[in-house]
N, C-alpha and C positions, 0 to 999 in steps of 0.2 A: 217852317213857319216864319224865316225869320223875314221873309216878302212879305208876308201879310202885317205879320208887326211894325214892320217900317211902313208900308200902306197906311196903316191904321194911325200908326205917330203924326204923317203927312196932311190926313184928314184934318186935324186941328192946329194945321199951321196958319201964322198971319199971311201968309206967299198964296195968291192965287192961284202960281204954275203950280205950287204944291198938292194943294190941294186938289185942284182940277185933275193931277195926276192919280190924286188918289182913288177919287172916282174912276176914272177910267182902271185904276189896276185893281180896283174891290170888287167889279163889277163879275166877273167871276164866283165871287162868294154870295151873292145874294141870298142863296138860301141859308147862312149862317148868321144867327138871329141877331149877332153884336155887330155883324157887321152891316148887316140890313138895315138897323139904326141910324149908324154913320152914313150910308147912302142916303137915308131921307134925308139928313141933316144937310148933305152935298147938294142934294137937288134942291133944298129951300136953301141954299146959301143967298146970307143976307149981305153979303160983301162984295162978291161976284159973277154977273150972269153966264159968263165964262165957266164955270165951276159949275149952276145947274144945266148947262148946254152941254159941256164933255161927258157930265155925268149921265145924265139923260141920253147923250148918243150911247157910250159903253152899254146901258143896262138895257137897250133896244137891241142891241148886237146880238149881245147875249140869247136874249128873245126866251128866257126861261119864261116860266108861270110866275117865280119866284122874283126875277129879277122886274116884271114887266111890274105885276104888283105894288111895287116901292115906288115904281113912279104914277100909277094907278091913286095911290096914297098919297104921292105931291102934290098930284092934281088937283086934288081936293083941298088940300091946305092951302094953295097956292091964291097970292093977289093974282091981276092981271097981267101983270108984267112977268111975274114969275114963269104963271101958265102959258105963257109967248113964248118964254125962252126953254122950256119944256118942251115945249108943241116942236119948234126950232131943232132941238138937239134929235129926238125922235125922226122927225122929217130929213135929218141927216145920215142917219143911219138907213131909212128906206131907200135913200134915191144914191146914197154910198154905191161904190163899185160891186161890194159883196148883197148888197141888201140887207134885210133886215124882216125875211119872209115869216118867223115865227112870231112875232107879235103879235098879228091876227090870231092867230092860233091861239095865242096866250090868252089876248082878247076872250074869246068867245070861251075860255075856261073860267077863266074871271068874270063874267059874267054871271055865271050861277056859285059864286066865292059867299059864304054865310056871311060876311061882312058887306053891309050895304055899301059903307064906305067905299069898297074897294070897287065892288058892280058899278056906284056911279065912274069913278074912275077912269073904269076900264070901259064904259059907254062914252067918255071923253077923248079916250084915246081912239077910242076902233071909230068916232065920228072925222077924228086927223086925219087918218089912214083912208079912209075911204074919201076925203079929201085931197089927196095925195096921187097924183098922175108916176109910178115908176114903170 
């Protein structure tokens, strides 16, 4: 555990790279609820678009239910600018070397999610995607 403790230390540094890092090495754990937290927190970073851009690509990689979710959840929180750079990190992970093919998938799980919250979200996301030439 002691990766994710140092992850987790990272999330609330002043350091951008920090942070950004930590995104990108939490994004594995998304199904674990303290740390799911700390991603939302990542993807509305109010200090660095850098920070919700890495995070948001790591948690499209991933392509969990779990991890797609959390940024389904930013979405909605999210100003304009936020949701740009959200839209951004996602769009980098699809058109990435590897892709980023289970987000739809997630998508269309989240969709029927008992949390409205999360259904508009995830009608935000899967409108990117189909926007999205890969």
């Amino acid at each position: 555990m002691g990766g994710l403790e140092s992850a987790l230390a990272e999330a609330s540094s002043p350091w951008w790279r920090q942070r950004a890092r930590a995104g990108r090495d939490l994004g594995s754990f998304a199904d674990v609820p303290e740390v799911a937290e700390v991603l939302v927190g990542l993807l509305l970073d109010a200090e660095d678009t850098a920070v919700m851009r890495q995070t948001a690509e790591a948690l499209a990689r991933v392509g969990t239910a779990a991890a797609v979710r959390l940024i389904a959840l930013a979405v909605v929180e999210a100003d304009g600018s936020q949701a740009d750079w959200l839209q951004t990190g996602v769009h980098d992970a699809l058109v990435g070397p590897d892709g980023a093919p289970d987000v739809a998938a997630a998508c269309g799980k989240l969709a029927r999610d008992q949390e409205e919250t999360v259904r508009r979200g995830a009608a935000e996301i899967s409108a990117w995607i189909d926007g999205t030439s890969c």
